[in-house]
C-alpha positions as CSV (number, residue, x, y, z in Angstrom):
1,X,84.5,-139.1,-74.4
2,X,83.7,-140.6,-77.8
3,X,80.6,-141.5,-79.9
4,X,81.0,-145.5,-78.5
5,X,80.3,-143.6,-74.7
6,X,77.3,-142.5,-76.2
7,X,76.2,-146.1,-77.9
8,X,77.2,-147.9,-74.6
9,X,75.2,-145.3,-72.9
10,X,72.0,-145.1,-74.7
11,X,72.6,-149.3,-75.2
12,X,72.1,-149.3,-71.1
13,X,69.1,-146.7,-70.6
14,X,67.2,-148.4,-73.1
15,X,66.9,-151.5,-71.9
16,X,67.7,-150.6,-68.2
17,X,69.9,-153.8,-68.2
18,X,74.0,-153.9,-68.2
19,X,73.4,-157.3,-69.1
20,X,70.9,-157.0,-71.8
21,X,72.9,-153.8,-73.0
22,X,76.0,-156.3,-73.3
23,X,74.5,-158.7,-75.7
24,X,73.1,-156.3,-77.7
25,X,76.7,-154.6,-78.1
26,X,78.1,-158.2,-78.6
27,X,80.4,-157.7,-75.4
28,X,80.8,-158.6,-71.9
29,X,79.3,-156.9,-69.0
30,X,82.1,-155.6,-67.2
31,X,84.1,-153.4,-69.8
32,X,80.5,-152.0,-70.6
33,X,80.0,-150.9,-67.0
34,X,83.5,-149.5,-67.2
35,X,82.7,-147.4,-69.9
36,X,79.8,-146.2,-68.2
37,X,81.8,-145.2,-65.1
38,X,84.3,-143.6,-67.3
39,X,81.7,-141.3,-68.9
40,X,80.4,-140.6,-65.7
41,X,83.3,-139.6,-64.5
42,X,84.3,-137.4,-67.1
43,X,80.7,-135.7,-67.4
44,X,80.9,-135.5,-63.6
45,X,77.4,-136.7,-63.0
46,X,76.0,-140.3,-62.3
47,X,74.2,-141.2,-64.7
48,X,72.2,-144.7,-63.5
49,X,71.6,-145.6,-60.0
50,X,72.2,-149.3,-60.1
51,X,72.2,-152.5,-57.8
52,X,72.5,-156.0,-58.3
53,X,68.9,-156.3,-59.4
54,X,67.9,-153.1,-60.5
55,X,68.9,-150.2,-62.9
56,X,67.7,-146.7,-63.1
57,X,68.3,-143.6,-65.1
58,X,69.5,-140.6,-62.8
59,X,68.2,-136.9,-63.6
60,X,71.1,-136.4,-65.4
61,X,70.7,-139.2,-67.0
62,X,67.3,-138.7,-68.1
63,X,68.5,-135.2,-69.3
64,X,71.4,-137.1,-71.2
65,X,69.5,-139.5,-73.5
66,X,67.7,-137.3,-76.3
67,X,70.9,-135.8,-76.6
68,X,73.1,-138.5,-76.6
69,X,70.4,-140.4,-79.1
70,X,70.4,-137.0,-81.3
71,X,74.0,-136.7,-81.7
72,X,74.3,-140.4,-82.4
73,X,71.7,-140.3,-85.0
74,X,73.4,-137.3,-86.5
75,X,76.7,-139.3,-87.0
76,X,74.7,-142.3,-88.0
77,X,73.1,-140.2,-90.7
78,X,76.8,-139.1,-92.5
79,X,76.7,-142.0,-94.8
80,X,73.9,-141.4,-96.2
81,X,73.7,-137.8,-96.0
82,X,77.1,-137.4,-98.2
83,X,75.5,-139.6,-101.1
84,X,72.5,-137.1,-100.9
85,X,74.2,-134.4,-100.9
86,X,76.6,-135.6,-104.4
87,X,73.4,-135.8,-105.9
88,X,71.2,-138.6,-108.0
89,X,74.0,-141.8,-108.9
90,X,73.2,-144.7,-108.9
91,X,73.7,-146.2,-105.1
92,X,74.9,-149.0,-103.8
93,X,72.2,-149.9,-100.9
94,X,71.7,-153.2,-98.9
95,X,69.1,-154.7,-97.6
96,X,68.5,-157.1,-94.7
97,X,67.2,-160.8,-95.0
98,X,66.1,-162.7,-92.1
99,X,66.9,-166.7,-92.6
100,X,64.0,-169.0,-93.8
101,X,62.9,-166.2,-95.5
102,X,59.6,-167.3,-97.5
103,X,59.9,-167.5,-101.0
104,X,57.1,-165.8,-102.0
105,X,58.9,-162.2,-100.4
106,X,62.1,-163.9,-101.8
107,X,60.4,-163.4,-105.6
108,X,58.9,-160.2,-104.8
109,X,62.5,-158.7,-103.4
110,X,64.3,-159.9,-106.6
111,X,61.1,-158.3,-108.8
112,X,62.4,-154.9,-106.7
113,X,65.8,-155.4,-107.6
114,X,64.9,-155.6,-111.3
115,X,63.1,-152.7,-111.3
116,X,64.7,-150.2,-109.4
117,X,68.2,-151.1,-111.2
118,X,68.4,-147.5,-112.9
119,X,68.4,-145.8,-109.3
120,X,70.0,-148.5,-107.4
121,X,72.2,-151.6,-106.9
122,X,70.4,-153.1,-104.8
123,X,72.4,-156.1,-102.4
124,X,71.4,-158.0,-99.7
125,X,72.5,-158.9,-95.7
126,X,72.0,-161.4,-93.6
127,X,71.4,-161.2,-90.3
128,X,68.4,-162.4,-87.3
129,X,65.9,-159.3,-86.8
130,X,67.6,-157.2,-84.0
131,X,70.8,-156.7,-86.1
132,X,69.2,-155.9,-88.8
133,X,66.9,-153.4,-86.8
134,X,69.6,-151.6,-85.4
135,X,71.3,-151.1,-88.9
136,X,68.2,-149.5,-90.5
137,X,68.5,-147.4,-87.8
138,X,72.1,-147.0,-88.1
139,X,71.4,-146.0,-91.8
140,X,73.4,-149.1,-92.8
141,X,70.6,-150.7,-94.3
142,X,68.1,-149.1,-96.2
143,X,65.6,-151.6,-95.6
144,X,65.2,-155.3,-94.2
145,X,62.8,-158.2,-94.3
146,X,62.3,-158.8,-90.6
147,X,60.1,-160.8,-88.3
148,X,57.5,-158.9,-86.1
149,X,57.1,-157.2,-84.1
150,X,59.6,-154.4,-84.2
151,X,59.3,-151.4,-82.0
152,X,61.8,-149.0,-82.6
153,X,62.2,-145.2,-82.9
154,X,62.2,-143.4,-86.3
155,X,61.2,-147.2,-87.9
156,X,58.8,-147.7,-90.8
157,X,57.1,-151.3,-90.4
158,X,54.9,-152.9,-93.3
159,X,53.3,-156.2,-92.2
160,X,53.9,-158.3,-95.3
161,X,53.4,-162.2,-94.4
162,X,51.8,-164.5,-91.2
163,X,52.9,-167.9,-91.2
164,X,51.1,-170.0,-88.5
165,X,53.6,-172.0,-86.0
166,X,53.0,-175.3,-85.0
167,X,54.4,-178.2,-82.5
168,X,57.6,-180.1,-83.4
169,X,56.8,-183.8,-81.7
170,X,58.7,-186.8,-81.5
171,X,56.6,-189.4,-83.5
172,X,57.0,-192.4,-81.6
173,X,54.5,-190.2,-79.3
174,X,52.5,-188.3,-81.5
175,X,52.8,-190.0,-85.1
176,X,49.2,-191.3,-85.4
177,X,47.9,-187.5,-83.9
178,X,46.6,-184.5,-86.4
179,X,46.8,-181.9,-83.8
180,X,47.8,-181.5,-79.7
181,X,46.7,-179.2,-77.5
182,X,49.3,-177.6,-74.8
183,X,48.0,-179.4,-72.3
184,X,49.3,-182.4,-73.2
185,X,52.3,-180.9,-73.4
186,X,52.9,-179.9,-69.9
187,X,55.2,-182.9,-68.6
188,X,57.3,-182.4,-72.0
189,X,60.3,-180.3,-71.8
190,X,60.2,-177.3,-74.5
191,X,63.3,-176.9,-76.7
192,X,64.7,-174.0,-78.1
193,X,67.8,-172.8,-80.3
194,X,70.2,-170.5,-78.9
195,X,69.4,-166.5,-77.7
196,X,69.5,-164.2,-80.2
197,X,68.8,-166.8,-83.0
198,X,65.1,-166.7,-82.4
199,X,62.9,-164.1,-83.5
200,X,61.5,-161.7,-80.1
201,X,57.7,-163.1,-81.2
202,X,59.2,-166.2,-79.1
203,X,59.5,-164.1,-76.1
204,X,55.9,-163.7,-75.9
205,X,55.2,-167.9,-76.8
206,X,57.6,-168.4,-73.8
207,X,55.3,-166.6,-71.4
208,X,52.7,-168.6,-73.1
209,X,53.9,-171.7,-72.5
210,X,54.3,-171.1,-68.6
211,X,51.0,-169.5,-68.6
212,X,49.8,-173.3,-69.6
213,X,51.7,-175.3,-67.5
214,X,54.5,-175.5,-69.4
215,X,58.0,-175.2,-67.2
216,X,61.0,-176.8,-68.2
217,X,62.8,-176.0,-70.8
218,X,66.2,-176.6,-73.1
219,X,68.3,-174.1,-74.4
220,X,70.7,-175.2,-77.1
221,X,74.0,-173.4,-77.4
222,X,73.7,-173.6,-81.3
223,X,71.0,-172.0,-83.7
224,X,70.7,-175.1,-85.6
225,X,67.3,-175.9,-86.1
226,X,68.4,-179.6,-86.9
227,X,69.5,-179.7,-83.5
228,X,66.0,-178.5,-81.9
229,X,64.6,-181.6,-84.1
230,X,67.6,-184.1,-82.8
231,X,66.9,-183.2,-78.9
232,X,62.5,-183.6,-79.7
233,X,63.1,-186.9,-81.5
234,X,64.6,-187.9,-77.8
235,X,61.0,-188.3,-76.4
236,X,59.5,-186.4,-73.5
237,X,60.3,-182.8,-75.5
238,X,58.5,-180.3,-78.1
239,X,59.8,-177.4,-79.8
240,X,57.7,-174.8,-82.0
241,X,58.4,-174.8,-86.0
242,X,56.7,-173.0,-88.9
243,X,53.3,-175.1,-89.5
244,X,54.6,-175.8,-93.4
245,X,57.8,-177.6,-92.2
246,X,58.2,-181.3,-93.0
247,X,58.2,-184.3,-90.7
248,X,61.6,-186.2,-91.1
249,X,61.6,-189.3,-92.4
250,X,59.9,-192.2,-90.9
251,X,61.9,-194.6,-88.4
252,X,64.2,-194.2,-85.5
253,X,64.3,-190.9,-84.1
254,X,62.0,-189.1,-87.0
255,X,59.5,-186.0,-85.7
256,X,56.4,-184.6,-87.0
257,X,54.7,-181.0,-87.5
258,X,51.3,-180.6,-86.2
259,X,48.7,-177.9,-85.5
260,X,47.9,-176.7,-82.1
261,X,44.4,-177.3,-81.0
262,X,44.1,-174.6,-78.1
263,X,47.2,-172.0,-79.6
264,X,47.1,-170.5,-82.7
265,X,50.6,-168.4,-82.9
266,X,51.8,-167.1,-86.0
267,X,55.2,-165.5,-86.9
268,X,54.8,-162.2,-88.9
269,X,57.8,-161.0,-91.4
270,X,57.4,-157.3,-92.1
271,X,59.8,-154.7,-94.4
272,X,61.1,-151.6,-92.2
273,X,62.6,-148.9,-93.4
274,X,63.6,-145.3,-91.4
275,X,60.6,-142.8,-91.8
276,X,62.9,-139.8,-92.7
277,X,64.5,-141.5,-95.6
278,X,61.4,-142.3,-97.0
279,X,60.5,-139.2,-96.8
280,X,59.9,-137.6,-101.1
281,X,63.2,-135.6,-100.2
282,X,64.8,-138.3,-98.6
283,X,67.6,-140.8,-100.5
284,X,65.5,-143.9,-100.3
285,X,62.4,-142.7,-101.7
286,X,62.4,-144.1,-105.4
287,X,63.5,-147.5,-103.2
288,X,61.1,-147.4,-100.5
289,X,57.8,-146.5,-102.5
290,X,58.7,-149.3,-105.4
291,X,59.3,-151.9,-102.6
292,X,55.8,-151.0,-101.3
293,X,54.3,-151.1,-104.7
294,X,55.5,-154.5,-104.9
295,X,55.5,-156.1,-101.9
296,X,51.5,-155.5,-101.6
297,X,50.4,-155.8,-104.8
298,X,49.2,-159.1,-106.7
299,X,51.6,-162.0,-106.5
């Protein structure tokens, strides 16, 4: 047994799903339920009971996952836990950027950067939301600029920013129009970019969607956003953008951005951070309470 058993294991219990477990790992379901199986094995209990359509966390399983999510939070921690413990230099940290971020929270993470330079160097990552989640958590990151919601154990999450969404159209349909309602849209096939490239708040606008009528639907295989607009500007087919986006240019296959009469979804960005590093003991504290100073205050 090694610490990847434990990830693979914890990966499954918490969402229940080999195949959801999978993707999150970034690998493919069958080595993960070997891995499983081999840990089973070796701890001599079964640790999910599992069919085709269902997965379920055994006694011993149940008994396993604070311990397994304790020891793997312990290893986690030995990064960060060193630098503490050689004492106050300066330290290298990183933190996570979503794509598209807005500006406004791009000025006001480059005003943090300036002034906590004495304590830190402060760097950035990109990544979509659930990496960068599981990296704070990791103590990779020491914080990230993330889109909401985010429910996660030990997490921090400061709401920073709404941006209202809006329908992506074809114009040859909807060029003369202000706003649609989803009811119009129910004979028009919803496009979206690839899984894992959206933010989860799309999860909930899926089940939305159907709850309106709305039932087919595109998946790309890309997470190009052009791509979204290139399959809409096709006719018969909508996709959801942020509300300031621009049309594209008049003519032949050009689109347009408008409000939803009936809807009103909004994507939220928020800053997380892990609660026991901000802690006044903890290595992120200088960091975490300047970010917050900023981040809320005037713009």
């Amino acid at each position: 047994m090694d610490i990847f058993h434990l990830r693979y294991f914890v990966a499954v219990a918490e969402n229940l799903s080999f195949s959801r477990a999978a993707r999150q790992l970034h690998m493919a379901t069958s080595p993960l339920s070997q891995r499983i199986r081999d840990l089973e094995r070796e701890l001599g209990q079964r640790l999910f009971d599992r069919d085709s359509h269902h997965v379920a966390l055994t006694s011993a399983g149940t008994a396993l996952l604070p311990v397994a999510k304790d020891v793997l939070g312990r290893f986690d921690d030995i990064p960060w836990q060193l630098r503490r413990a050689l004492g106050p230099e300066r330290q290298t940290v990183y933190v996570g950027v979503v794509p598209a971020l807005h500006p406004r929270l791009r000025e006001q993470l480059e005003r943090v950067e300036e002034r906590c330079t004495e304590g830190f160097d402060v760097k950035r990552w990109p990544g979509n939301s659930a990496n960068l989640v599981n990296a704070v958590q990791r103590g990779d990151l020491a914080m990230a600029l993330v889109h909401l919601p985010v429910h996660a154990e030990g997490i921090e999450v400061l709401e920073l920013l709404r941006e209202p969404l809006a329908a992506l159209l074809p114009a040859a349909e909807f060029g003369s129009r202000s706003s649609v309602s989803l009811s119009e849209l129910t004979e028009h096939t919803y496009v979206t970019s690839a899984p894992g490239t959206l933010p989860t708040y799309f999860d909930q606008l899926r089940v939305r969607l159907k709850a309106a009528g709305i039932r087919k639907e595109i998946t790309l295989n890309i997470g190009d956003y052009a791509s979204v607009r290139e399959i809409v500007t096709n006719g018969s087919a909508f996709g959801i953008t942020l509300l300031s986006t621009k049309s594209s240019e008049s003519g032949k296959g050009s689109s347009v951005v408008l409000p939803f009469r009936d809807f009103s979804p909004a994507l939220a960005t928020g800053l997380i951070w892990r609660r026991d590093r901000a802690e006044p003991d903890g290595d992120l504290y200088g960091l975490v309470t300047e970010a917050g100073s900023v981040f809320t205050g005037p713009s």
